[in-house]
TORDREN-827858 format. One line per 2 residues: number of its first residue (from 1); their letters; for each residue x, y, z of N, C-alpha, C. Coordinates in nm, 3 decimals, always signed. Layout:
BEGIN
NUM) A) X Y Z X Y Z X Y Z  ...
END
This chain:
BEGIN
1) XX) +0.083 -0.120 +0.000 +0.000 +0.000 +0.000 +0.087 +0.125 +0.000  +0.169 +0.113 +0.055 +0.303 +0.256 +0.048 +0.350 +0.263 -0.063
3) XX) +0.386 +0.193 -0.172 +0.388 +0.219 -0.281 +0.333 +0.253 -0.388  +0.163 +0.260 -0.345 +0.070 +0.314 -0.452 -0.002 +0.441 -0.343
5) XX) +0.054 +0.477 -0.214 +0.080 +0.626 -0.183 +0.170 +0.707 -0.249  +0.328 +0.612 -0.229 +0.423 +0.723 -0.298 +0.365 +0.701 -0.466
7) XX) +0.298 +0.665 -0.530 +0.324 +0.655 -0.661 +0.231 +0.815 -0.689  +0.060 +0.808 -0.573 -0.039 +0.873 -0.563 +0.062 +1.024 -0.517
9) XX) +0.097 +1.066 -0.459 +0.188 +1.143 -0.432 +0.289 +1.216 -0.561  +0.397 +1.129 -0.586 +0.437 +1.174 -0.714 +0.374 +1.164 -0.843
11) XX) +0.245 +1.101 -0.824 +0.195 +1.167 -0.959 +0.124 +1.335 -0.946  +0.085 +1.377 -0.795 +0.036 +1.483 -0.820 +0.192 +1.592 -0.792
13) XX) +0.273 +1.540 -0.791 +0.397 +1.629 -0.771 +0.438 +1.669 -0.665  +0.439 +1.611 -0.575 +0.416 +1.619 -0.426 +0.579 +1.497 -0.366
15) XX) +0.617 +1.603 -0.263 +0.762 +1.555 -0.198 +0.709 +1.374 -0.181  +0.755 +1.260 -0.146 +0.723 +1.133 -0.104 +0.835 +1.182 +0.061
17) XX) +0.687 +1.123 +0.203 +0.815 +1.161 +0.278 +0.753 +1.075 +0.414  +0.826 +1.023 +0.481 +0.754 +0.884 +0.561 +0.645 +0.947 +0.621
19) XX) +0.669 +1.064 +0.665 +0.541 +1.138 +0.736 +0.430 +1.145 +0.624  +0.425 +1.197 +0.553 +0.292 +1.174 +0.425 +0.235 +1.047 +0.451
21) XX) +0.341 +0.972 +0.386 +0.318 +0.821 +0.411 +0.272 +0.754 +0.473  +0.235 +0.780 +0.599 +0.185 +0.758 +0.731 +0.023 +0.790 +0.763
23) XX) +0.082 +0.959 +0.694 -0.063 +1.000 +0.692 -0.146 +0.976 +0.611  -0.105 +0.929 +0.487 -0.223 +0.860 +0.354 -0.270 +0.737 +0.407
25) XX) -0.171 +0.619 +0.500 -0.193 +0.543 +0.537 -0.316 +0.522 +0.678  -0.289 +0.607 +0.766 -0.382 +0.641 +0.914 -0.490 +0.667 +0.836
27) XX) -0.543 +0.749 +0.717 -0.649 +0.829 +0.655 -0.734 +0.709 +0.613  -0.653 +0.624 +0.506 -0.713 +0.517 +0.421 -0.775 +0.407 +0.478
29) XX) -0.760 +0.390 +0.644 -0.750 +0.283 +0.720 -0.928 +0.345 +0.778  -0.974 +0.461 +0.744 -1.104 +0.503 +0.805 -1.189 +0.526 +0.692
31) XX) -1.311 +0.532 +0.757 -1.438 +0.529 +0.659 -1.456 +0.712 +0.728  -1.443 +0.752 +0.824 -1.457 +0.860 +0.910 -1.367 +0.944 +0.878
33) XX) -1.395 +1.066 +0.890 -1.298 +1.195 +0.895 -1.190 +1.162 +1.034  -1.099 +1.224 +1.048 -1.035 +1.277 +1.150 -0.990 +1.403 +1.150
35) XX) -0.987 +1.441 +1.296 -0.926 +1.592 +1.349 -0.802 +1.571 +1.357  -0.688 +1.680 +1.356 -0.543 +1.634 +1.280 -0.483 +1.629 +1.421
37) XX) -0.567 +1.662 +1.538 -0.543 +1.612 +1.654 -0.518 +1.435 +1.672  -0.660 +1.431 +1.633 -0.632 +1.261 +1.617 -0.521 +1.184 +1.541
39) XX) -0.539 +1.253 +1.430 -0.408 +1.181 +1.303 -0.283 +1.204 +1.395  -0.285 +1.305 +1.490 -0.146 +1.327 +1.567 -0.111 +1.216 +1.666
41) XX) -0.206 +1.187 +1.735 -0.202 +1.071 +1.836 -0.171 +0.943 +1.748  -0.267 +0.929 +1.648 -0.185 +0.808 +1.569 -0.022 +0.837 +1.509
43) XX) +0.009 +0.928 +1.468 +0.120 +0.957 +1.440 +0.249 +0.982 +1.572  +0.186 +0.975 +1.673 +0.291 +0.948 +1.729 +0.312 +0.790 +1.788
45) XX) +0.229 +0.738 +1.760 +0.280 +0.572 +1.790 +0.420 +0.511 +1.665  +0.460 +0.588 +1.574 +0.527 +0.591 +1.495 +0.670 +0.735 +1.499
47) XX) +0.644 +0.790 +1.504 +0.734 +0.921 +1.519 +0.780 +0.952 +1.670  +0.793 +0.934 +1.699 +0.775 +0.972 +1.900 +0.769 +1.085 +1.906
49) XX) +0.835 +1.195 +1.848 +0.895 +1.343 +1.876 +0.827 +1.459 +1.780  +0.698 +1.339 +1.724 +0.621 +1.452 +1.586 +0.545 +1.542 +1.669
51) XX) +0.553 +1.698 +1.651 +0.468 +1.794 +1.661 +0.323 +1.796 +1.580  +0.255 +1.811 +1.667 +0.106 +1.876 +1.627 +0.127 +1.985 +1.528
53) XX) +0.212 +2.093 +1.513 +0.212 +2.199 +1.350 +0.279 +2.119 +1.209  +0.339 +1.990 +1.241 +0.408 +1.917 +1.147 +0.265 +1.879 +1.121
55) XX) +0.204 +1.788 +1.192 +0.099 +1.703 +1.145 -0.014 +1.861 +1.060  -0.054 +1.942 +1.058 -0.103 +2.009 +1.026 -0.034 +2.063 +0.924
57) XX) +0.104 +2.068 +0.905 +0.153 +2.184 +0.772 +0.103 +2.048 +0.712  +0.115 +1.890 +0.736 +0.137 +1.809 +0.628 -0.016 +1.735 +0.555
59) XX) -0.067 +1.791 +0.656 -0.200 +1.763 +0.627 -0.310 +1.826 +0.510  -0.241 +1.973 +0.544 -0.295 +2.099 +0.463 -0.212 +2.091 +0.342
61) XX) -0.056 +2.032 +0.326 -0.013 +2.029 +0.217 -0.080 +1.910 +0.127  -0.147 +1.832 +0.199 -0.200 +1.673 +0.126 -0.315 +1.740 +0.056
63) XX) -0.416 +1.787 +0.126 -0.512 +1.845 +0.066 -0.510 +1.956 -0.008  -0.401 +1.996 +0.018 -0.361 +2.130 -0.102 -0.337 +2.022 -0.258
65) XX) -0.283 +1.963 -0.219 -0.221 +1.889 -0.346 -0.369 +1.757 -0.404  -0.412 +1.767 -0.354 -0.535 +1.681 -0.390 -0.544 +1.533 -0.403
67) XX) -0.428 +1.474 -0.221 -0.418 +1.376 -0.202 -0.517 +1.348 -0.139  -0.598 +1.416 -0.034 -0.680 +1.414 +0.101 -0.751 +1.537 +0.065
69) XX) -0.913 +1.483 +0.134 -0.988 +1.553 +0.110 -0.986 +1.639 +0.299  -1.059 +1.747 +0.264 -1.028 +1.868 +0.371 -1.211 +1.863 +0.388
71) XX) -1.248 +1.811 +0.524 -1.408 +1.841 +0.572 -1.416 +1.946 +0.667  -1.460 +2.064 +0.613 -1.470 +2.136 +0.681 -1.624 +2.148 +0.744
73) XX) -1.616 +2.092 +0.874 -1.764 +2.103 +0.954 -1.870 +2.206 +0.955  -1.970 +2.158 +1.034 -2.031 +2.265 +1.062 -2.008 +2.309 +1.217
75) XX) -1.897 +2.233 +1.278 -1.881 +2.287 +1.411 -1.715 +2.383 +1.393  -1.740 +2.426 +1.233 -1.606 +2.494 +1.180 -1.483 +2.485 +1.239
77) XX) -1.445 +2.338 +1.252 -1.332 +2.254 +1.271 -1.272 +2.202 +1.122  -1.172 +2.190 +1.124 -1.114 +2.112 +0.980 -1.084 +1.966 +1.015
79) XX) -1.140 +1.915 +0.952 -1.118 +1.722 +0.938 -1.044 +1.709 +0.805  -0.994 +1.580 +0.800 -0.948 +1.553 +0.640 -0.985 +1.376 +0.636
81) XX) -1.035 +1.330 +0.535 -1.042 +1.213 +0.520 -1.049 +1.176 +0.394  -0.935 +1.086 +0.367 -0.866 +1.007 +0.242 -0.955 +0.935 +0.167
83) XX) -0.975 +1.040 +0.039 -1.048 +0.942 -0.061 -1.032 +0.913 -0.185  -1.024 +0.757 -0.247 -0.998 +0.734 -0.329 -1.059 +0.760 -0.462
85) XX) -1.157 +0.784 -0.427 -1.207 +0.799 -0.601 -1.170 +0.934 -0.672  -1.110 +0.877 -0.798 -1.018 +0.991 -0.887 -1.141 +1.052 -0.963
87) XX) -1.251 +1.031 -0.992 -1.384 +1.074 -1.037 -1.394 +1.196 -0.999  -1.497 +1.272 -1.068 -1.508 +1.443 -1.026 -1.623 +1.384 -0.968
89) XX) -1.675 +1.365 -0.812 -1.742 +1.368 -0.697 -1.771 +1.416 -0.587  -1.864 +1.461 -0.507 -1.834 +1.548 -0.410 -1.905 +1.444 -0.294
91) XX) -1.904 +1.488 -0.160 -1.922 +1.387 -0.016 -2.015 +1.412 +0.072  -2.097 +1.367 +0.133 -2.196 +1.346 +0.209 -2.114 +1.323 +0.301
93) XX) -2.174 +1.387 +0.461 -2.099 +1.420 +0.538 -2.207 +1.391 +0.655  -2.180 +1.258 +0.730 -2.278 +1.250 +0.878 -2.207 +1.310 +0.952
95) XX) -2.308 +1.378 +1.043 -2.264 +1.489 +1.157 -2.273 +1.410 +1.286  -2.350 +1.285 +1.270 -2.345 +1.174 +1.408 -2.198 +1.146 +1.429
97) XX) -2.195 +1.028 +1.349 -2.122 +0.893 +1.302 -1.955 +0.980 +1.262  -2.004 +1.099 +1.164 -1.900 +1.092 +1.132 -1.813 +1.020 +0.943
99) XX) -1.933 +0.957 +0.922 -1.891 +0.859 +0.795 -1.891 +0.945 +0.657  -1.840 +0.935 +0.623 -1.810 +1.018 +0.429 -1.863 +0.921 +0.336
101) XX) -1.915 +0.977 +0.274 -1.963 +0.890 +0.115 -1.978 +0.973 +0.029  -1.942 +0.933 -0.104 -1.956 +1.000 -0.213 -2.097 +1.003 -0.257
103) XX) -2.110 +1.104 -0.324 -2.231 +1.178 -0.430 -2.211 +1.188 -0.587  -2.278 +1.097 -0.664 -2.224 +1.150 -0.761 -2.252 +1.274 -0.850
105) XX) -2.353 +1.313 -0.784 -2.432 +1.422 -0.872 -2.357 +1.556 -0.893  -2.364 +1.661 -0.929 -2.270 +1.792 -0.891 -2.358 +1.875 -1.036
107) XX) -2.421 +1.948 -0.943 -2.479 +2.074 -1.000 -2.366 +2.200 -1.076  -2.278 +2.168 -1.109 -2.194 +2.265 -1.142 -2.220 +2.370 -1.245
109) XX) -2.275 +2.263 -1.362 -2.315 +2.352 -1.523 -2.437 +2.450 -1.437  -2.518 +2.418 -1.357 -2.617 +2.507 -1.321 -2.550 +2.636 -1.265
111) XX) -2.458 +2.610 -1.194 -2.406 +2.705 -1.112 -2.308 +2.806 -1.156  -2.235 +2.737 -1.279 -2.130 +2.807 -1.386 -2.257 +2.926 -1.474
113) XX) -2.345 +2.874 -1.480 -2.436 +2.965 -1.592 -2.521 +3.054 -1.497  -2.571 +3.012 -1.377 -2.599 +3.160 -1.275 -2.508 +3.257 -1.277
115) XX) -2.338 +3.205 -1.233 -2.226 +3.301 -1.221 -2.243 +3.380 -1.335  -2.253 +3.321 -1.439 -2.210 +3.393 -1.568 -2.307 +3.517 -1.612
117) XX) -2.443 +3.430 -1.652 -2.545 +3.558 -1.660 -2.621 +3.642 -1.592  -2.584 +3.595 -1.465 -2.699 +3.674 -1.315 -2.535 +3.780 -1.269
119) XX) -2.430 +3.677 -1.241 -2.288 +3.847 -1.190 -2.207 +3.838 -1.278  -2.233 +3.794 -1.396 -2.152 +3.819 -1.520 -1.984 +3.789 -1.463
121) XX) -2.016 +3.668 -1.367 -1.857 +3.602 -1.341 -1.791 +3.484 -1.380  -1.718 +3.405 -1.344 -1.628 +3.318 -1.398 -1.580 +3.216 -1.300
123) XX) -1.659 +3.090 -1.299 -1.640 +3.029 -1.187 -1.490 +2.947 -1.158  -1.350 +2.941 -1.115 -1.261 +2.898 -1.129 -1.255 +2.728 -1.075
125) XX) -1.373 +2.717 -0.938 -1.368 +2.580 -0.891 -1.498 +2.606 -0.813  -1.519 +2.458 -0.746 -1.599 +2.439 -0.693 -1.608 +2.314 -0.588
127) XX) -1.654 +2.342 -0.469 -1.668 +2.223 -0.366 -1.804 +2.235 -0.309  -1.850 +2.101 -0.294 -1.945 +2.103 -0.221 -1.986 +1.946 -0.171
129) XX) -1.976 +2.037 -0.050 -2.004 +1.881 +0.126 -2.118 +1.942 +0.119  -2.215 +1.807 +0.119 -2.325 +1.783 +0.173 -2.319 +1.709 +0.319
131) XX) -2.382 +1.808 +0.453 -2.404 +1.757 +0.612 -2.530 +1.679 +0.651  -2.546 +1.589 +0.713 -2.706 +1.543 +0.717 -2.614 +1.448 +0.825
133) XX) -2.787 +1.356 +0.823 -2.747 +1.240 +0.922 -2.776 +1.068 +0.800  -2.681 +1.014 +0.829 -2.731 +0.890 +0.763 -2.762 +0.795 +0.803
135) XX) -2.812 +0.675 +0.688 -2.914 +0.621 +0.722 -2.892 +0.543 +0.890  -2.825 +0.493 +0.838 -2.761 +0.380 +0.982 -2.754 +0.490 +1.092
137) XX) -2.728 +0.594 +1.115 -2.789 +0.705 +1.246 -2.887 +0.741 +1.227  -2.984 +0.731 +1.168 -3.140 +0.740 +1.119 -3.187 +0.648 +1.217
139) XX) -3.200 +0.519 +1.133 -3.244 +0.365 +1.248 -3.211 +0.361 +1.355  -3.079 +0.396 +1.411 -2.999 +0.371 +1.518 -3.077 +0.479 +1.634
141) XX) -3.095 +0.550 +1.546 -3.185 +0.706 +1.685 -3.338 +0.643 +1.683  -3.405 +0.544 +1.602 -3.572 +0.565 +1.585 -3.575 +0.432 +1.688
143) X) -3.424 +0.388 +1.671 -3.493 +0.259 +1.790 -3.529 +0.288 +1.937
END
């Protein structure tokens, strides 16, 4: 699996560096977001002497580079959780549980042609997390 991180890594042009490595690995191992608090506690069962701003420059550099996805809550905390699909998709986001799943839908062409003819602008990108509760915390609360 470390070798189709570093491969995932240098294909987006991105340093290969055991700490990355670690962290693509801790990420891939969850269905759940984590707080880079957490990724820190796992990262130090491996590093002994890793700082909490390391785990964060490297975290923000993963998701800068569009290794790791960046969940930004609604309790406006930053999470990041590792996802594989190379597809243009966006994520459903339980606010219980915690669990990520993809969406495949993405309103974009709608939203490129509001920009354009309603503020006569130019849309450069676009993200969008969907928050809710899912199903399995649905059932789990009605019991």
């Amino acid at each position: 699996m470390e070798s189709e991180f570093a491969a995932t890594l240098k294909g987006l042009n991105m340093k290969v560096t055991p700490k990355r490595l670690a962290i693509l690995e801790i990420l891939s191992k969850e269905s759940i977001y984590l707080s880079p608090e957490e990724v820190w506690q796992l990262m130090k069962e491996r590093f002994k002497s890793i700082g909490l701003p390391t785990v964060y420059r490297n975290l923000e550099d993963l998701s800068n580079g569009g290794a790791i996805t960046k969940v930004i809550h609604p309790d406006r905390k930053l999470y990041y959780f590792c996802c594989r699909n190379q597809e243009h998709h966006h994520h459903f986001v339980c606010v219980f549980c915690r669990r990520v799943e993809d969406i495949s839908y993405c309103g974009n062409k709608e939203i490129v042609n509001e920009v354009s003819t309603t503020l006569k602008g130019k849309v450069l990108s676009h993200v969008l997390q969907v928050y809710g509760i899912c199903n399995s915390c649905i059932n789990e609360n009605e019991s």
